[in-house]
VMD Tcl script that builds the backbone (N, CA, C; Angstrom):
set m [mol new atoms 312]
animate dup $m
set s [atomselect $m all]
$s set {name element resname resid chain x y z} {
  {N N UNK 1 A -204.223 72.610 -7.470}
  {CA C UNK 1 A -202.875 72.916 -7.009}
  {C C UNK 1 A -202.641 74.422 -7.163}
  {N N UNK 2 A -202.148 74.840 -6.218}
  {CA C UNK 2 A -201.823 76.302 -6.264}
  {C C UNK 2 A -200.667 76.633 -7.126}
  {N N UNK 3 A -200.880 78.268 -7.494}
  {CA C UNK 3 A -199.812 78.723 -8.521}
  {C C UNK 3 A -198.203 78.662 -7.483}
  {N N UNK 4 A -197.307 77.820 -8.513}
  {CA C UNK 4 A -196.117 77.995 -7.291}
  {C C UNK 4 A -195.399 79.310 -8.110}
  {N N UNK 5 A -194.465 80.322 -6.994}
  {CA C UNK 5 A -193.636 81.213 -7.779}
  {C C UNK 5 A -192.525 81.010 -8.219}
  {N N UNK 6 A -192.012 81.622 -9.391}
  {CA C UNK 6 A -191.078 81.536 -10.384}
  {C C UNK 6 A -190.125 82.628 -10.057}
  {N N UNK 7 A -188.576 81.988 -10.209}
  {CA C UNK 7 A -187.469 83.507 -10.375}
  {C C UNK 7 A -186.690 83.861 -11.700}
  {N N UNK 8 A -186.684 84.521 -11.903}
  {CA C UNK 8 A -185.867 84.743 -13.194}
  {C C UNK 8 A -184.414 85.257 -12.863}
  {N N UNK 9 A -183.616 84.390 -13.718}
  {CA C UNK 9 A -181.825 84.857 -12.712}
  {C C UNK 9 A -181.544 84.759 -14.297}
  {N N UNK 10 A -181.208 86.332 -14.544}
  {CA C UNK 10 A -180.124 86.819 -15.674}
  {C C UNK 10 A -178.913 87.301 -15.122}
  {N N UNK 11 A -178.026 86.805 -16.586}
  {CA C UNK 11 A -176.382 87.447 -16.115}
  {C C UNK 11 A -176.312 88.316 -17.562}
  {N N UNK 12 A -175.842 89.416 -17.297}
  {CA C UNK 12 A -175.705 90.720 -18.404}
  {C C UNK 12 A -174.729 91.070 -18.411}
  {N N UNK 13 A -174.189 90.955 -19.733}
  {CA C UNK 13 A -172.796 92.048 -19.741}
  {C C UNK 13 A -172.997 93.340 -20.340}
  {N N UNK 14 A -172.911 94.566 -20.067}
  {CA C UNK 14 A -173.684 95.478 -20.483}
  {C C UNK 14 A -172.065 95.864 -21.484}
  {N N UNK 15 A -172.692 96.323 -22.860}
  {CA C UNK 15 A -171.644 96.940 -23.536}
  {C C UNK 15 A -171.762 98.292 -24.099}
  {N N UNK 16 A -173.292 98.660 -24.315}
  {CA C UNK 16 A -173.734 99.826 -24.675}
  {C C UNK 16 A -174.575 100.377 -23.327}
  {N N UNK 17 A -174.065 101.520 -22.681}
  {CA C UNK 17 A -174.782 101.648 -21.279}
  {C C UNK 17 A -176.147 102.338 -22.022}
  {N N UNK 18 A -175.605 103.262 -22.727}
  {CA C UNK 18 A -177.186 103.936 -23.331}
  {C C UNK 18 A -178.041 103.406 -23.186}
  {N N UNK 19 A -178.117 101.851 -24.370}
  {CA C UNK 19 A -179.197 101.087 -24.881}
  {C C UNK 19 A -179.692 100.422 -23.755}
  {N N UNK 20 A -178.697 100.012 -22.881}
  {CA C UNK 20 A -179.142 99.368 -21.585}
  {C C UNK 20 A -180.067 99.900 -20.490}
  {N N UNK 21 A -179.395 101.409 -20.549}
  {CA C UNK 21 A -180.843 102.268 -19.829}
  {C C UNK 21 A -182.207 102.340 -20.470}
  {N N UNK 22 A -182.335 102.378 -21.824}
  {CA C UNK 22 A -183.687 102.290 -22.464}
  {C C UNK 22 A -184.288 100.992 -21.908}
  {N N UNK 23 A -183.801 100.298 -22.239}
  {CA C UNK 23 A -184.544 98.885 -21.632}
  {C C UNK 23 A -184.768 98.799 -20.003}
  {N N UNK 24 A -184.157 99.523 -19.256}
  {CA C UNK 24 A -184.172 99.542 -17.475}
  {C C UNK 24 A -185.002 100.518 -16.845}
  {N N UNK 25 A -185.289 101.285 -18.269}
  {CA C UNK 25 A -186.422 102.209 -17.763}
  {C C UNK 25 A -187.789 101.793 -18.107}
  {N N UNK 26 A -188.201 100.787 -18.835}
  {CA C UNK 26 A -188.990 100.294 -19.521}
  {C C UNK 26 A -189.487 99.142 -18.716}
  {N N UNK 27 A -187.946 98.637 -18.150}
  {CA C UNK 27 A -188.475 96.975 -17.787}
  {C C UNK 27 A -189.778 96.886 -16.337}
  {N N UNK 28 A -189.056 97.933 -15.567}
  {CA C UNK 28 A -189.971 98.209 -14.414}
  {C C UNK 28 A -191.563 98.102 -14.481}
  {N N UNK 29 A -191.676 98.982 -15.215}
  {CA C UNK 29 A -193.726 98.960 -15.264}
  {C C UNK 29 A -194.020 97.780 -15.980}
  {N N UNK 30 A -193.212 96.688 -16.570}
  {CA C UNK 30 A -193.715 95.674 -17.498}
  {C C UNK 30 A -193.528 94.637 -16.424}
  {N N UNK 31 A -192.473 94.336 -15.747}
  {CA C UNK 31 A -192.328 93.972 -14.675}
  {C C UNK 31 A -193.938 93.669 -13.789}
  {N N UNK 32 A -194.289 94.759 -13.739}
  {CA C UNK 32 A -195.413 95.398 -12.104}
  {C C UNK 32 A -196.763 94.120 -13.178}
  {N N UNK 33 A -196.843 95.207 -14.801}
  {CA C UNK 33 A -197.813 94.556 -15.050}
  {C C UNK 33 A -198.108 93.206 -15.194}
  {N N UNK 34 A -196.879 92.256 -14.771}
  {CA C UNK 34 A -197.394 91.011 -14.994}
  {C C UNK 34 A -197.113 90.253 -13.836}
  {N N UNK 35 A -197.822 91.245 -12.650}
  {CA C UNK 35 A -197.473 90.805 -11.173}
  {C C UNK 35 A -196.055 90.223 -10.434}
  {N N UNK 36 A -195.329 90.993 -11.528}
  {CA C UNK 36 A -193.236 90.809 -10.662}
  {C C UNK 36 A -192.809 91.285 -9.942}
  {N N UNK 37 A -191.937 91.184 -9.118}
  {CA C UNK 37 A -191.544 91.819 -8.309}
  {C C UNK 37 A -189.981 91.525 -8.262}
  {N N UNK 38 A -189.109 93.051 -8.144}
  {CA C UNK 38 A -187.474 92.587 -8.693}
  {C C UNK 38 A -187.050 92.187 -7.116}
  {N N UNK 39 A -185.845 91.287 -6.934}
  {CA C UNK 39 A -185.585 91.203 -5.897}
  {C C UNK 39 A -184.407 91.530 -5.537}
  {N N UNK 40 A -183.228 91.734 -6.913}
  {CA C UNK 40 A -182.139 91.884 -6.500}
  {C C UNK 40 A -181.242 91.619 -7.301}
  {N N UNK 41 A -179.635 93.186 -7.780}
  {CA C UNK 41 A -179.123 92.792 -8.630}
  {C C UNK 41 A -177.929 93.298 -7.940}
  {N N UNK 42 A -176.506 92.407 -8.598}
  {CA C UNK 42 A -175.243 92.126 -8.409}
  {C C UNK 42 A -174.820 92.210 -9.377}
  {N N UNK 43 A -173.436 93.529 -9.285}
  {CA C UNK 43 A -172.404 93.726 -10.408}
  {C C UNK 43 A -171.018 92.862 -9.987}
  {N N UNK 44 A -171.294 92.645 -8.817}
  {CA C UNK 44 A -170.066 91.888 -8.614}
  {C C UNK 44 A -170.317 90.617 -7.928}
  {N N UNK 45 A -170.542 89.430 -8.340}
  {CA C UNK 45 A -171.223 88.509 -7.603}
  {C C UNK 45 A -170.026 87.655 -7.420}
  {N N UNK 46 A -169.708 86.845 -6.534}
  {CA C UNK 46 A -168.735 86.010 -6.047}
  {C C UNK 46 A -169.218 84.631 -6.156}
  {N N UNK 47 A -168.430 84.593 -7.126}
  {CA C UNK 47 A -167.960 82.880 -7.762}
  {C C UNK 47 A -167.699 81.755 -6.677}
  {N N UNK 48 A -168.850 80.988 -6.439}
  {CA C UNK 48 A -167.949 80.174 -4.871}
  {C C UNK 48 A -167.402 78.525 -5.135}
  {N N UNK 49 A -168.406 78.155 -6.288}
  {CA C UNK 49 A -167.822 76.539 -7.134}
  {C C UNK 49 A -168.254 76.269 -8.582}
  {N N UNK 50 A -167.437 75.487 -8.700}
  {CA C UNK 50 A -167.998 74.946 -10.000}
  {C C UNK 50 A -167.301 75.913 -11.648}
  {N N UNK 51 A -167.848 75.909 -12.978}
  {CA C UNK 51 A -167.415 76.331 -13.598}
  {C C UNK 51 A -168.041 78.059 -13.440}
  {N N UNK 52 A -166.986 78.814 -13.639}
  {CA C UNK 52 A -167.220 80.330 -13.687}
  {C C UNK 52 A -168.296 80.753 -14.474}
  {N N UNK 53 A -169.282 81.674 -13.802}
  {CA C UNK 53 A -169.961 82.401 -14.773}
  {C C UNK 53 A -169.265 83.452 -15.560}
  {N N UNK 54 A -169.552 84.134 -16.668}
  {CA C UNK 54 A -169.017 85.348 -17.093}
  {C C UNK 54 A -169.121 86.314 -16.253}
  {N N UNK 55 A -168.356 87.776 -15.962}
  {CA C UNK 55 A -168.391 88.558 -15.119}
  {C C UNK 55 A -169.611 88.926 -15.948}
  {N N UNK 56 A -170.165 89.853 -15.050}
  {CA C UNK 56 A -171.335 90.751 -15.445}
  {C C UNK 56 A -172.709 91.454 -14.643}
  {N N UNK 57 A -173.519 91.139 -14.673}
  {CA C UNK 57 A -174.530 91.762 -13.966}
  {C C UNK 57 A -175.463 90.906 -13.451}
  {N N UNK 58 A -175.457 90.097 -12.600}
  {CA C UNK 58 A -176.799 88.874 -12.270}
  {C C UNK 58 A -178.019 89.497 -11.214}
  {N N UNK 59 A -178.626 89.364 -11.974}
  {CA C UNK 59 A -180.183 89.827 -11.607}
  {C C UNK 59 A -181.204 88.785 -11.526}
  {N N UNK 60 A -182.303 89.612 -10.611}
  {CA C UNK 60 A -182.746 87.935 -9.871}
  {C C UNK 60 A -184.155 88.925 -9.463}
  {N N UNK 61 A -185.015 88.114 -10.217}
  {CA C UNK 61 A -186.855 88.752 -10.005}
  {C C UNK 61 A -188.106 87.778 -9.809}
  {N N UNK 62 A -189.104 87.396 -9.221}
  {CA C UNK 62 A -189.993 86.588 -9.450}
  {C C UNK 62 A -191.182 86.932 -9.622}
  {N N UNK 63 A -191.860 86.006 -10.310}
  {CA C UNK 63 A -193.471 86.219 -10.444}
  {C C UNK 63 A -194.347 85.166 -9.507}
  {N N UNK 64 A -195.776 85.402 -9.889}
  {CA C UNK 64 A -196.121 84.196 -9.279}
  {C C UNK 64 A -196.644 83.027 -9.234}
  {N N UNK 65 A -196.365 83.076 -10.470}
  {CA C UNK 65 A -196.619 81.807 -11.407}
  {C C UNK 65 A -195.363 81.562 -12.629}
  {N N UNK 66 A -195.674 80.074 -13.013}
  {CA C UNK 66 A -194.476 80.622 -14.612}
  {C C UNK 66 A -195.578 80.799 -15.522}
  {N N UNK 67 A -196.899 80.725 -15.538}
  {CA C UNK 67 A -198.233 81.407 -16.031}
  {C C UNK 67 A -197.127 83.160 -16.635}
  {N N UNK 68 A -197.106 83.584 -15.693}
  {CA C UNK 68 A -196.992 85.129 -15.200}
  {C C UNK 68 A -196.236 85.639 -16.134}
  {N N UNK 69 A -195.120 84.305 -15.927}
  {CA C UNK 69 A -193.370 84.741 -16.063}
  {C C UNK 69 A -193.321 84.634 -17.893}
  {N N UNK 70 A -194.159 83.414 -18.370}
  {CA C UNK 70 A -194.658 83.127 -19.832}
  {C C UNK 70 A -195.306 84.364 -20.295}
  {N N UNK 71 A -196.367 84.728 -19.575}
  {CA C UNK 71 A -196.945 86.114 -20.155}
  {C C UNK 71 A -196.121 87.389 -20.452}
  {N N UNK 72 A -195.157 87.746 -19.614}
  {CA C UNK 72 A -194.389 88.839 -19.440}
  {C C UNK 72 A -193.520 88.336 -20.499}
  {N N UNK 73 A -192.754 87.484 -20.926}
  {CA C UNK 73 A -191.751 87.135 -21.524}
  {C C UNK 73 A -192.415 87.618 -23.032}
  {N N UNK 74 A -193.406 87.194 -23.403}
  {CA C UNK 74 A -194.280 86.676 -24.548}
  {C C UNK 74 A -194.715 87.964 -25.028}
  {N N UNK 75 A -195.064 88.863 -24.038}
  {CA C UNK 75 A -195.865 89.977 -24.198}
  {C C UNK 75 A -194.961 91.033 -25.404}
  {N N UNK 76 A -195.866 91.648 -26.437}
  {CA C UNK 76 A -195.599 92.575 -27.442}
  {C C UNK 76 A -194.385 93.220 -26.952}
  {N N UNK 77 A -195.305 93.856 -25.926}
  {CA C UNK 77 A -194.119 95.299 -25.716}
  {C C UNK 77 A -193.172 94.558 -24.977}
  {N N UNK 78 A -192.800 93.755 -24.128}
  {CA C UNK 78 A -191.464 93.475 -23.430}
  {C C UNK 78 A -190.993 93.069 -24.626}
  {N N UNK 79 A -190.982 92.206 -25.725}
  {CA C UNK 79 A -190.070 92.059 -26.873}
  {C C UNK 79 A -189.411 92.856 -27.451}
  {N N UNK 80 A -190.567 94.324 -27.702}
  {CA C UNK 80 A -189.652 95.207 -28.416}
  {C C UNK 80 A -189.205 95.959 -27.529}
  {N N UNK 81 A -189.490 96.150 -26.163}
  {CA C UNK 81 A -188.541 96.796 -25.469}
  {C C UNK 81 A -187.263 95.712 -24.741}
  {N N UNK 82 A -187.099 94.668 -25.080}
  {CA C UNK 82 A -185.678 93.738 -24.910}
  {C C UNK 82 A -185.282 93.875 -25.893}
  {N N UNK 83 A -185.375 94.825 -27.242}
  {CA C UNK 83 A -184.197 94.956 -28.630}
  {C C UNK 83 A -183.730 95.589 -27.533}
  {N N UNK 84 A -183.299 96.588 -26.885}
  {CA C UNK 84 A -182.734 97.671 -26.417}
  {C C UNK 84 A -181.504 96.861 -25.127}
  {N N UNK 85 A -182.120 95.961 -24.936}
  {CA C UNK 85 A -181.410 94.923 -23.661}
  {C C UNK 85 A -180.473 94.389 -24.946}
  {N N UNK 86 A -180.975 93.211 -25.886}
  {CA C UNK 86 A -180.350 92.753 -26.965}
  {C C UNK 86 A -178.643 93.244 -27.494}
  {N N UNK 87 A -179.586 94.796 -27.960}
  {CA C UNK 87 A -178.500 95.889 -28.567}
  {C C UNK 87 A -177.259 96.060 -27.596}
  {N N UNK 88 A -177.586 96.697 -26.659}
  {CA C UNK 88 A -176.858 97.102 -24.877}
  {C C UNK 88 A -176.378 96.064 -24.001}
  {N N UNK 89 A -176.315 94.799 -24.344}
  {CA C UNK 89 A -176.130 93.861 -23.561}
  {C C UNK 89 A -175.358 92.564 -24.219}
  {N N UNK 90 A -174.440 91.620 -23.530}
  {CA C UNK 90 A -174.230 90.508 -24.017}
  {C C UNK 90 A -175.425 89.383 -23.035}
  {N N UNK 91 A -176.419 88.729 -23.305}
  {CA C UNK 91 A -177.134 88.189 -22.608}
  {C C UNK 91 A -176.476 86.717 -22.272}
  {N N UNK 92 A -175.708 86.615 -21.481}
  {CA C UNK 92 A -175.370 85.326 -21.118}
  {C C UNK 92 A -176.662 84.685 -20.854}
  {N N UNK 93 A -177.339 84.446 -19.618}
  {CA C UNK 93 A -178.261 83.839 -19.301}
  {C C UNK 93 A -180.022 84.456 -19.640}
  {N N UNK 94 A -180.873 83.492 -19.327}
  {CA C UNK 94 A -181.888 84.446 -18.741}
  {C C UNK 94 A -182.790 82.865 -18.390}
  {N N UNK 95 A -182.588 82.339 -17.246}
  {CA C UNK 95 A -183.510 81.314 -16.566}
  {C C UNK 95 A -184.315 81.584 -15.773}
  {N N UNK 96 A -184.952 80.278 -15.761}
  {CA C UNK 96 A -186.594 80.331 -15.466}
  {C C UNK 96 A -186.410 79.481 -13.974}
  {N N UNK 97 A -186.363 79.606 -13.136}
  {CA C UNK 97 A -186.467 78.644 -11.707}
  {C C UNK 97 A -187.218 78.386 -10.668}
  {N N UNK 98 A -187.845 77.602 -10.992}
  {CA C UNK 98 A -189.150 77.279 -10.529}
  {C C UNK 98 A -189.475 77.144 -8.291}
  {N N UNK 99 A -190.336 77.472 -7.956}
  {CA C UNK 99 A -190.069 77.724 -6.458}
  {C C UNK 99 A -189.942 76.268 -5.734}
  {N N UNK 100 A -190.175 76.262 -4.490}
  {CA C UNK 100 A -190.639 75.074 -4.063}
  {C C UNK 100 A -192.458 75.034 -3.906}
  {N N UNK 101 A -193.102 73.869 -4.306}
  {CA C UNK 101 A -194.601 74.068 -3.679}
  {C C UNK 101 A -194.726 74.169 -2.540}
  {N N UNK 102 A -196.165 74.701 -1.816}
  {CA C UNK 102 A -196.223 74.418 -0.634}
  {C C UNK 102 A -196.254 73.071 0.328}
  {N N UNK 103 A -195.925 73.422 1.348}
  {CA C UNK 103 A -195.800 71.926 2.401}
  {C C UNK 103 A -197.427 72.035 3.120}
  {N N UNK 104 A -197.317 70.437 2.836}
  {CA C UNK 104 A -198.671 70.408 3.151}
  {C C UNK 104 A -198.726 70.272 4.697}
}
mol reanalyze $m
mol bondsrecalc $m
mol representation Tube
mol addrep $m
């Protein structure tokens, strides 16, 4: 069975912008190295049902595997460079959402 791809959809409330840039400058090349690719982030995302998310920052990236997405998460340096997200951030979310497989 082939690797299916994975998205990662965080919502951030940023409270320390500083600390938040340390980690946004960091996240990129850790990102690349574990074959990610970002797809897209919203400071103002529109609420359309259901219960409200917190306002904040929802960001949305995939890998191509959850192989990938486990490695990157797991990995040394993204840990100690997410204190800096941690510090700089209220982390509402950070999910894992799995793709569809292919059609045969």
């Amino acid at each position: 069975m082939p690797d299916i791809p994975v998205y990662i959809v965080a919502n951030l409330i940023a409270h320390d912008k500083a600390e938040y840039l340390k980690y946004e400058k960091g996240f990129f090349p850790l990102l690349k190295k574990h074959g990610g690719s970002f797809i897209t982030y919203d400071d103002n995302a529109k609420h359309l049902e259901g219960s409200e998310p917190r306002p904040g920052r929802m960001i949305i990236f995939q890998f191509p595997s959850e192989a990938a997405a486990e490695a990157w998460y797991n990995d040394p340096e993204y840990q100690a460079l997410s204190e800096h997200r941690r510090a700089g951030t209220d982390t509402v979310s950070l999910t894992l959402v799995h793709g569809l497989p292919p059609r045969s």
